[in-house]
C-alpha positions in Angstrom: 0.0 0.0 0.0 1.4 3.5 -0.8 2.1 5.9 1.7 0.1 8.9 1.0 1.8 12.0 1.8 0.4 14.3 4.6 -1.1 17.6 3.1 -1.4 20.6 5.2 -3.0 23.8 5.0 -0.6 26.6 5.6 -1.4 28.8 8.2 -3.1 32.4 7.6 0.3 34.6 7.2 0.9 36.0 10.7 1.4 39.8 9.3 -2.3 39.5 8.4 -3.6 37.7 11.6 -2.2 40.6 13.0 -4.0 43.3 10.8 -7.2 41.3 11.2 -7.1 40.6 14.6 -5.6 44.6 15.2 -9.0 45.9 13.2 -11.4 43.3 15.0 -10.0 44.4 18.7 -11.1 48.1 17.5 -14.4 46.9 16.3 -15.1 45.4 19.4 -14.0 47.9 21.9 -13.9 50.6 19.8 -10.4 51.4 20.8 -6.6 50.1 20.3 -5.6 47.0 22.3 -4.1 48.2 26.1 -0.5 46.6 25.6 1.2 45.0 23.4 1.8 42.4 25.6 -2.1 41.3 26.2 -2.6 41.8 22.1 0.1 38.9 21.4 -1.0 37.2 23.9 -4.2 36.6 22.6 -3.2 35.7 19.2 -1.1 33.0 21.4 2.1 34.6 20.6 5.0 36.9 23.2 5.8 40.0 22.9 8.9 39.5 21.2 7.7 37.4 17.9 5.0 40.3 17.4 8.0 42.9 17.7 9.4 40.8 14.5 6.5 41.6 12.5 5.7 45.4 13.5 7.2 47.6 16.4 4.0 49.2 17.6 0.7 49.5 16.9 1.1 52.6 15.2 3.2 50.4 12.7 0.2 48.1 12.5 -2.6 50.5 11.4 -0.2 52.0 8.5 -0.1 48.1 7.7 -4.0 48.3 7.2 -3.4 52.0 5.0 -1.3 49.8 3.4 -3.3 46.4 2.6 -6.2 48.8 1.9 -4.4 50.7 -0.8 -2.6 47.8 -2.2 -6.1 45.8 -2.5 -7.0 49.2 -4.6 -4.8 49.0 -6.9 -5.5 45.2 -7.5 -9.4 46.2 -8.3 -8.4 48.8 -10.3 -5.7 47.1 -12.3 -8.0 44.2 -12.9 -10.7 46.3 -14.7 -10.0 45.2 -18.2 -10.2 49.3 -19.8 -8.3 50.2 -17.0 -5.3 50.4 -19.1 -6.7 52.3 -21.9 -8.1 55.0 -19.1 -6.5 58.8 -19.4 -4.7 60.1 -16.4 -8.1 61.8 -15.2 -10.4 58.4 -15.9 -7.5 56.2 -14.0 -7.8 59.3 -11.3 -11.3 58.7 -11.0 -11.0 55.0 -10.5 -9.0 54.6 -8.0 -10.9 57.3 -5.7 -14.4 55.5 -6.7 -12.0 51.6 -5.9 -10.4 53.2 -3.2 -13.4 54.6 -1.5 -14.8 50.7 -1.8 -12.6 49.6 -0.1 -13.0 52.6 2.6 -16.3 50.6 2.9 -15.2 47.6 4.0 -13.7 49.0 6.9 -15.8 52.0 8.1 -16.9 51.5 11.2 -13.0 50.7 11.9 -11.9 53.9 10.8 -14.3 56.0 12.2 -13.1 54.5 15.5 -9.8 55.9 14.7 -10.2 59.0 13.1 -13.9 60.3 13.1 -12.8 63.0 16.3 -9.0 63.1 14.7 -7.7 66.9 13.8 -8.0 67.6 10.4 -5.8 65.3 8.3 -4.6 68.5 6.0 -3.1 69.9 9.1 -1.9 66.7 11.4 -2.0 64.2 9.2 -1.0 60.9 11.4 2.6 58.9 11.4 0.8 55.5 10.1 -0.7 57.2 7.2 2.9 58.0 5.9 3.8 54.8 4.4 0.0 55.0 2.5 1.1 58.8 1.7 4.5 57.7 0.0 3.0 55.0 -2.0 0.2 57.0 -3.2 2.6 59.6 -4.6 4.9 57.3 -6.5 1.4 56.3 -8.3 0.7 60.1 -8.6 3.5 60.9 -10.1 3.4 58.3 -12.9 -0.2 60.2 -13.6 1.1 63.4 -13.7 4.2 61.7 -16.1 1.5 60.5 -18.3 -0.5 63.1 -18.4 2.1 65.4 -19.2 3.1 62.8 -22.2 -0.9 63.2 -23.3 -0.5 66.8 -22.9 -3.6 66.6 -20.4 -1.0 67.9 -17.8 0.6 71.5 -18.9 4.3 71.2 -17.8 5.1 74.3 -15.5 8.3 75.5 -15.0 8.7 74.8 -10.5 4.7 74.1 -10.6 4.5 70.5 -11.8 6.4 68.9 -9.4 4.0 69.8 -6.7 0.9 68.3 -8.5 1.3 64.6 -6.9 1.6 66.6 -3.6 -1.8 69.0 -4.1 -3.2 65.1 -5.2 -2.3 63.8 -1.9 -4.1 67.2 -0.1 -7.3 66.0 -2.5 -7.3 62.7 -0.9 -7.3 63.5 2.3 -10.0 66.0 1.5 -12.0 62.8 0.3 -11.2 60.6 2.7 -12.4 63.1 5.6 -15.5 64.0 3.4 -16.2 60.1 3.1 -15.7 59.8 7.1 -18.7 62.8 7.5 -21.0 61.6 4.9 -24.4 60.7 5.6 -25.9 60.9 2.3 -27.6 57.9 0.8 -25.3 55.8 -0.4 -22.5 58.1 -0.2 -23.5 60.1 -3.2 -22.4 63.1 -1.8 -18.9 61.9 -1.6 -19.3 60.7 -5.6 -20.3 63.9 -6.2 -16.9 65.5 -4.6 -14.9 63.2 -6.1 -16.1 63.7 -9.6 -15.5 67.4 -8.9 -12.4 68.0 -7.3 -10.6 65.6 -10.0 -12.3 67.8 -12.7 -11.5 71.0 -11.1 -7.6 69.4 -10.4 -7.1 68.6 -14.3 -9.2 72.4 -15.1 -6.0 73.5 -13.4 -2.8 71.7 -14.2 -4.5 71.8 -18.0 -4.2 74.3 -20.3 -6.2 77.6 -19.9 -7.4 80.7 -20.7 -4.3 82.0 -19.1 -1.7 79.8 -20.6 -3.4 80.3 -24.2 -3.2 84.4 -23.8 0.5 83.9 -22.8 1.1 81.6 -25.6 -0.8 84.2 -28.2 1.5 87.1 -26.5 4.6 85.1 -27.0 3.3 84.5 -31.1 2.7 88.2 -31.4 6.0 88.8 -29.8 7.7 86.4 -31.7 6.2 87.5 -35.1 6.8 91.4 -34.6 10.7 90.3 -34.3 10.2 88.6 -37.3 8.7 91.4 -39.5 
């Protein structure tokens, strides 16, 4: 008789037992764990082997920004236009995917964050890591769109566009935490027109085609 081979089911990865069991503690209690020390122990773990993983529990709610954003861009990316999207459309998509996921986890972040200061102004340490990957894909929009010509290139302007995008989404995100409108409609609403009113500005205008026309009449009175 053959020996059949014992299979096993790997267990859940312990980074995300501890996100999930982090977020379910605040559910619960509506508050971060006391200690350290209690948390691991009930995920049957010491102190030390959670200190492997993250250092605090500051570290472990920039892992959820993180897994959140991350699942975002997975959603997003997995739309089959999604590559054939202009800067603005893929803009659009990952607020409306990102707010989604927002969703999911509500009633956890208003735990956190529904009586924080304003975001604009204190913005906390765990977002960071959320705020630096959001950026990087910011700034391959604004490279894009700049490529497209949707995205005038201004001369010590342009490089700040990815970081008045990062001021929008905290403007959303704190919008989406005060919303009580059906369905969050409102919050549709002011995402559809802060992105519009973001590419009315880094596009060309009225003002960049007058200084473009004076620079042609400049140019052709040399000429003459």
């Amino acid at each position: 008789m053959e020996n059949i081979e014992n299979t096993h089911i790997p267990l859940k990865d312990t980074r995300t037992r501890i996100l999930e069991a982090f977020v379910h503690h605040v559910l619960e209690t509506g508050q971060e764990p006391v200690s350290v020390y209690k948390f691991a122990q009930s995920l049957g773990m010491t102190e030390q082997e959670f200190y492997t993983f993250y250092t605090s529990f500051q570290g472990v709610k920039g892992g959820v920004w993180d897994s959140i954003f991350t699942q975002t861009l997975a959603d997003m990316h997995a739309q089959a236009a999604y590559a054939h999207y202009s800067p603005k459309e893929k803009l659009l998509s990952f607020y409306f995917t990102w707010i989604e996921e927002l969703k999911k986890n509500r009633s956890y972040l208003l735990a956190l964050y529904e009586k924080q200061p304003d975001f604009k102004k204190v913005t906390p340490q765990e977002v960071q890591s959320f705020k630096r990957h959001f950026l990087a894909f910011a700034k391959t929009l604004v490279q894009e769109g700049k490529e497209t010509e949707q995205i005038v290139d201004r001369k010590y302007v342009s490089d700040k566009y990815p970081e008045a995008l990062w001021l929008e989404t905290l403007f959303i995100f704190q919008f989406w935490l005060k919303d009580t409108s059906s369905g969050f409609e409102r919050t549709d609403a002011a995402i559809e027109k802060s992105v519009s009113l973001f590419f009315d500005v880094v596009g060309r205008n009225a003002v960049d085609s007058f200084f473009d026309f004076a620079k042609f009449l400049y140019q052709s009175k040399k000429a003459i």
